[in-house]
N, C-alpha and C positions, 0 to 999 in steps of 0.2 A: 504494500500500500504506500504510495507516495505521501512524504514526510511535509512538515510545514513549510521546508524552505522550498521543496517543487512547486507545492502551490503558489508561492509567492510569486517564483519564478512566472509560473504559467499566468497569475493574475498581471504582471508586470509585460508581461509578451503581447497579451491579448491588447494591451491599450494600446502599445506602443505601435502594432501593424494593424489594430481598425479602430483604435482611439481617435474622436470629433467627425467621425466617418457615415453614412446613413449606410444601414446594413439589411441586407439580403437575407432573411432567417427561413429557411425550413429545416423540416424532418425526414428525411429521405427513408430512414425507418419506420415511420409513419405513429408511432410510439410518444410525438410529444408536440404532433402537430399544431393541439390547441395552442400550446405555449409559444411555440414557431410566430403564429400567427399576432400574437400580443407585440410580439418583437419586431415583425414585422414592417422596412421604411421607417423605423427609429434608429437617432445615435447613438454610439454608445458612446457616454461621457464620463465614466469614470468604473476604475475595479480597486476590488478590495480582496483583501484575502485574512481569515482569521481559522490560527490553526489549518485543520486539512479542507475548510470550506472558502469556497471562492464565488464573490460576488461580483456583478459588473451590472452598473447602473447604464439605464438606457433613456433618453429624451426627445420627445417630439422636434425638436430643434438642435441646433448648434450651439448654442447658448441656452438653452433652457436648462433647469433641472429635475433628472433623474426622477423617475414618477412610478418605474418598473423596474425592477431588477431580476439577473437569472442569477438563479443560485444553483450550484454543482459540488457536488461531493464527487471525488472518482473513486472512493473504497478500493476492491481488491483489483477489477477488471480495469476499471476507466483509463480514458488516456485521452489526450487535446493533439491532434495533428496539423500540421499547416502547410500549405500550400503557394506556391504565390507562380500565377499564369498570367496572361497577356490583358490588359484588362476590356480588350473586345472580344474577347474570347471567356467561353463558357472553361468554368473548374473543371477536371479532372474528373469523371464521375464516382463516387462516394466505394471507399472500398469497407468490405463487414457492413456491421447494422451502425448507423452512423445514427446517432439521438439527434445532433443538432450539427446544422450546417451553419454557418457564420460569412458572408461574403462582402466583401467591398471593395471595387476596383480591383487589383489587381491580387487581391491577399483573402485566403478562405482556411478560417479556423471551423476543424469535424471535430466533432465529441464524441467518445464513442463508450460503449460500454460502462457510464456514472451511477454509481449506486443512487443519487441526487438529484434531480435534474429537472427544475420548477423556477417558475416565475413568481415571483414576491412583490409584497406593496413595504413599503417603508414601518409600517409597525412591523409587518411580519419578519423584515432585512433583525428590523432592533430584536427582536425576540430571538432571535437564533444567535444571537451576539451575546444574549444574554445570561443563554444557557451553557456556554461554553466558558472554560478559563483561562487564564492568563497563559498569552501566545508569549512566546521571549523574543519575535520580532516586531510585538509592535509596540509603538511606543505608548500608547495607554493601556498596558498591561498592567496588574496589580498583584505582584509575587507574594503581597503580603498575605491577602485573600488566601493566595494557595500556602503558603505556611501557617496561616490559622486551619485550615482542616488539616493538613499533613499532620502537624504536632499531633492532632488530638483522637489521629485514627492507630487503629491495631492493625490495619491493612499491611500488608512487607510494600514498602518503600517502590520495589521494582515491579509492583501491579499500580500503585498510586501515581506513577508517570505517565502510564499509559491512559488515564483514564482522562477525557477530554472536556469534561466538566471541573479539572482541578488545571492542569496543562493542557493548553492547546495546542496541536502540529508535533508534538512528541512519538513518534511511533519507535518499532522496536528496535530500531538500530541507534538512533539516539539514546535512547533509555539503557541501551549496555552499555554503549563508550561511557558517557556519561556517570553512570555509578561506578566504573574502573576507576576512570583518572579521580574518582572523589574518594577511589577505595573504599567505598560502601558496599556491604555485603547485601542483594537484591531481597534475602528475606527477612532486614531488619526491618520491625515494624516503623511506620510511620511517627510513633510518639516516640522514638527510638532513635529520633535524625535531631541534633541538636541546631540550635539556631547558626553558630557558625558553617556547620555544613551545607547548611540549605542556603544560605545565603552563595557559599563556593557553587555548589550543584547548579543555582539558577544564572551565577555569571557566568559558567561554565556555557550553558546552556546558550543564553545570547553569544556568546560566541562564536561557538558553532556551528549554529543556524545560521548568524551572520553570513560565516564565511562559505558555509555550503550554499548561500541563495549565491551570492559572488563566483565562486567556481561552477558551481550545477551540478555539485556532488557531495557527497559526506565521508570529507579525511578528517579524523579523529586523533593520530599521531603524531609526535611530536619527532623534529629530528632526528634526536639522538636515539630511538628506538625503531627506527628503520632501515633498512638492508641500503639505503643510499643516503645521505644526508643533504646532497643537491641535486636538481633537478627536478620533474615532475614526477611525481605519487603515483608508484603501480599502487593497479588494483588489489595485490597483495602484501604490501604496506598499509593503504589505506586507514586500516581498523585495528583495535585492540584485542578484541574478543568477538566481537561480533561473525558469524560463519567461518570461527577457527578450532572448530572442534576438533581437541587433542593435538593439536599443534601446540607448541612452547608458548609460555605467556610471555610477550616481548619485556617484560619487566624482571622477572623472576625463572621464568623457565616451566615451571610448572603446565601440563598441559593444561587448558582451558575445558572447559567442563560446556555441557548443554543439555538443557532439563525442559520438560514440557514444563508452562508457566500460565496461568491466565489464559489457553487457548493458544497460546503463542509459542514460542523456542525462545527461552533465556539463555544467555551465555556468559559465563562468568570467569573468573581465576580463583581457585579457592585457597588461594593465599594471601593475594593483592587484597582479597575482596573478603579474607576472615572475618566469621561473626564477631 
């Protein structure tokens, strides 16, 4: 499932090739057509992205505002493709079951396969904002919020990241790096995470996300614990623990361990990350 800095990415792409643009909307899967049709000869004027949900307001005008918005999840399948053809000339025709076609001049964003994938009014945008929690890329996030329930839960620490009413855009690859470098063991309970660490965990976190929206990927490693110290990050440097089961902990040595967790695959070091 793409993490919060893809979405950002993906919310940031969307503006920038059909952003102030009037847009061409159908459903060539036929699956979201009412919605196509709301969209339908509007701009889009502005995207947002909170956590793994990504919004993009749309306006009767150039200047107007925002009065509809699509909102998309892409969960496990989803994926945003894009296109860019001649713009007297017709897109490419639609490949798989494509939800939502997006076209303007010369640039055509498909959606395909979103667990999500709805039209919203402005209360409805707030309410889904509302039910989620503190993203570490945006900047009205409130880490405090999520360390007043953290302290007070019995939950292990390494289900309490994942859950997107406490953290927003955290999925599981974030959630392992992330308790390595804090040396936090994934099933200390949440009342178990003292205030300096959570505060390290969550600038950790902006970090990361930071720099993965900047790259378009998720390196977690630091220099001096990878097989090159310059140049660019293979893909098996990248990570700490994350899909290195039974290989050496780049830290300590110890093979790296992986446990069914919350429906998920944890992976952890069980020395670095000692109860």
């Amino acid at each position: 499932m793409p993490e919060g800095h893809s979405v950002r990415r993906h919310a940031t792409q969307l503006l920038r090739t059909l952003g102030g643009r009037r847009v061409r909307a159908s459903s060539p899967q036929g699956r979201f057509a009412d919605g196509a049709r709301l969209l339908d000869g509007r701009v889009l004027r502005s995207t947002d992205a909170h956590g793994k949900h990504l919004f993009a307001g749309f306006a009767t005008s150039e200047t107007g505002r925002p009065d509809r918005w699509l909102h998309v999840h892409l969960g496990l399948y989803g994926v945003w493709l894009e296109q860019v053809h001649h713009p007297d000339e017709e897109p490419e025709p639609p490949r798989g079951a494509v939800r939502l076609r997006l076209t303007a001049g010369a640039s055509t964003a498909d959606l395909r396969g979103p667990t999500a994938c709805e039209v919203l009014t402005r209360p409805e945008v707030q309410a889904v904002h509302q039910r989620l929690g503190a993203d570490p890329l945006r900047r009205d996030a409130d880490p405090e919020a999520a360390w007043q329930r953290l302290r007070r839960s019995r939950t292990p620490v390494g289900a309490l990241l994942m859950q997107q009413d406490l953290l927003a855009g955290v999925g599981n690859v974030y959630r392992a790096e992330a308790l390595f470098r804090a040396g936090v063991d994934p099933h200390r309970p949440g009342s178990g995470v003292d205030r300096e660490t959570w505060d390290g965990l969550w600038g950790d976190l902006v970090t990361l996300m930071r720099a993965g929206v900047r790259a378009g990927r998720i390196v977690t490693t630091r220099p001096e614990h990878r097989s090159r110290r310059t140049g660019a990050v293979s893909r098996e440097d990248a990570h700490y623990v994350y899909r290195r089961t039974g290989l050496p902990c780049r830290v300590c040595g110890t093979p790296v361990l992986a446990e069914p967790f919350v429906a998920r695959t944890l992976y952890r070091c069980p020395v670095c990350q000692a109860a």
